[in-house]
C-alpha positions as a printed Julia matrix, in Angstrom:
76×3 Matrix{Float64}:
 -49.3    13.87  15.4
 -48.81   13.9   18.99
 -48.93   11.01  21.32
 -51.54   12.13  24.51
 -49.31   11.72  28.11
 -50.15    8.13  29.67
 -50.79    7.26  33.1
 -48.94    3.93  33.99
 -50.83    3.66  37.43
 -54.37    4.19  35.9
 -53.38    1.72  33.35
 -52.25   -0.68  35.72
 -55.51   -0.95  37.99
 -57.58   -0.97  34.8
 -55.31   -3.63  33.82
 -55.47   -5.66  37.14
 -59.25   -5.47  37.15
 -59.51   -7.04  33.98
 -57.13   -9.89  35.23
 -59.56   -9.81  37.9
 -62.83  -10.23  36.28
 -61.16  -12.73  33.72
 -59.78  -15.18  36.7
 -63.08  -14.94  38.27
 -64.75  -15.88  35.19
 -62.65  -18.85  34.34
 -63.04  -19.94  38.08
 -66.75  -19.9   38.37
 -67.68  -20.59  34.33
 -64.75  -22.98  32.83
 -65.21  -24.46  36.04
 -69.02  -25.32  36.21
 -68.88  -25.97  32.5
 -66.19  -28.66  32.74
 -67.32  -30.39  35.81
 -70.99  -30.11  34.01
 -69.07  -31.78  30.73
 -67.28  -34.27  32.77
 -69.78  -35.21  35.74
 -72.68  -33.92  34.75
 -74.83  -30.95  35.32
 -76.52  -31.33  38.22
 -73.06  -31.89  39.84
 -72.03  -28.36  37.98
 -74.65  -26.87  40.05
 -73.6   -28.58  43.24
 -70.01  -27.83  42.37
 -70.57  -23.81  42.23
 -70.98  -23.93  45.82
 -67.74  -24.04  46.2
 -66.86  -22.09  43.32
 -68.56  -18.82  43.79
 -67.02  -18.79  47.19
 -64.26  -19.14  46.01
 -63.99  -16.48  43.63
 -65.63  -14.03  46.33
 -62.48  -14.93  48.3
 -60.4   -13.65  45.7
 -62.18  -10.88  44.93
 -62.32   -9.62  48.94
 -58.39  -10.51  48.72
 -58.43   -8.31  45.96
 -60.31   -5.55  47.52
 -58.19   -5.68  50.49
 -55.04   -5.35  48.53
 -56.58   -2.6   46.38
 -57.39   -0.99  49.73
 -54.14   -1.06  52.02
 -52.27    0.23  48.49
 -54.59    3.48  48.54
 -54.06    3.84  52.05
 -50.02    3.93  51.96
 -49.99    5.35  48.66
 -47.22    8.6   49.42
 -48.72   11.07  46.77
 -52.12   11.47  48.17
């Protein structure tokens, strides 16, 4: 059995959107949920206005970085 040829580059954007999505998640989600455990929920709703900002933040950081890499990448 033969193993098929990786690509590490492919693997490591799929990996880094995954890390992505899962920081996002526990930003916006395991946040609202514990400030809605601890403070209550209509504080949890109050509290994602500064949460899904947040994560928008670091998903245009993201984007930016994801961008500027395709732009210098040599082997276009």
């Amino acid at each position: 059995m033969t193993e098929q040829p990786t690509n590490p580059r492919a693997r490591r954007q799929q990996a880094e959107r995954r890390t992505l999505w899962a920081v996002v998640f526990i930003l916006v989600v395991v946040g609202a949920l514990s400030i809605g455990l601890v403070y209550g929920w209509a504080d949890a709703l109050t509290a994602l206005l500064c949460l899904i900002p947040g994560a928008a933040t670091i998903a245009l950081l993201w984007g930016l970085l994801t961008l500027v890499e395709k732009l210098t990448r040599e082997d276009r």
